[in-house]
C-alpha positions in Angstrom: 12.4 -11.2 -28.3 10.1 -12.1 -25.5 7.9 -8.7 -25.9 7.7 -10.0 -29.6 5.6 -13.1 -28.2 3.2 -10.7 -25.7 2.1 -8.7 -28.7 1.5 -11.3 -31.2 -0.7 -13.0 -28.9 -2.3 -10.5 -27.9 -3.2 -9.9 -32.0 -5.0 -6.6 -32.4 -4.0 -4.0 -30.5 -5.7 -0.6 -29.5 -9.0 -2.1 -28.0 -7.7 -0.9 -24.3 -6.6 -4.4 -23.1 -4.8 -5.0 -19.9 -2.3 -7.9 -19.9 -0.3 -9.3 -17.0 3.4 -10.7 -17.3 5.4 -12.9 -15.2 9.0 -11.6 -14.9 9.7 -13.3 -18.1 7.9 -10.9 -20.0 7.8 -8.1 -17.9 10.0 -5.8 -19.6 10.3 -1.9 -19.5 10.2 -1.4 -23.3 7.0 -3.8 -23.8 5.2 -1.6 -21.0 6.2 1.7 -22.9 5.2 0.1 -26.7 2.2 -1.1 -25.1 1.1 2.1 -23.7 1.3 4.0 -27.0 -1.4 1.0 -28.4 -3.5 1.4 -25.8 -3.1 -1.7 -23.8 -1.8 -1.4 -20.3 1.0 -4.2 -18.8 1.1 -5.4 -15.4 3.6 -7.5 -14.7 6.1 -8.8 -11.6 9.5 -7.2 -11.4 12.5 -8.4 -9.1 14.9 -6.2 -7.8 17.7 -8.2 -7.7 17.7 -8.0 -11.8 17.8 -4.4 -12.0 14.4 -2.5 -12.2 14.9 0.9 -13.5 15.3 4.0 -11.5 12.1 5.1 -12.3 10.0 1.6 -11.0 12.7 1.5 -7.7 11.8 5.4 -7.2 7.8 3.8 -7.5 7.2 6.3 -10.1 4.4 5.0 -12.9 4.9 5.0 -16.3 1.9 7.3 -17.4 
């Protein structure tokens, strides 16, 4: 639901934004969605909430 909020603020998509999230919205799946629109996400992750394996391991998503 949150990543629903990100993208309709951000309206139109593909114009190779960069957005930044608080943990709120920081979400693996938005990161991923927004990638394939061309927008890039950077946004705070705690560890204590269970970050992937692939963001502990400090592995990027491109």
């Amino acid at each position: 639901m949150s990543e629903q909020v990100v993208v309709h603020l951000l309206g139109d998509l593909d114009k190779g934004r960069h957005v930044a999230t608080d943990n709120w919205y920081t979400i693996l799946r938005l990161g991923s969605y927004l990638l394939t629109r061309d927008t890039l996400l950077t946004g705070v992750v705690h560890a204590d909430r269970g970050p992937s394996k692939m963001l502990k391991n400090g592995h990027n998503m491109l």
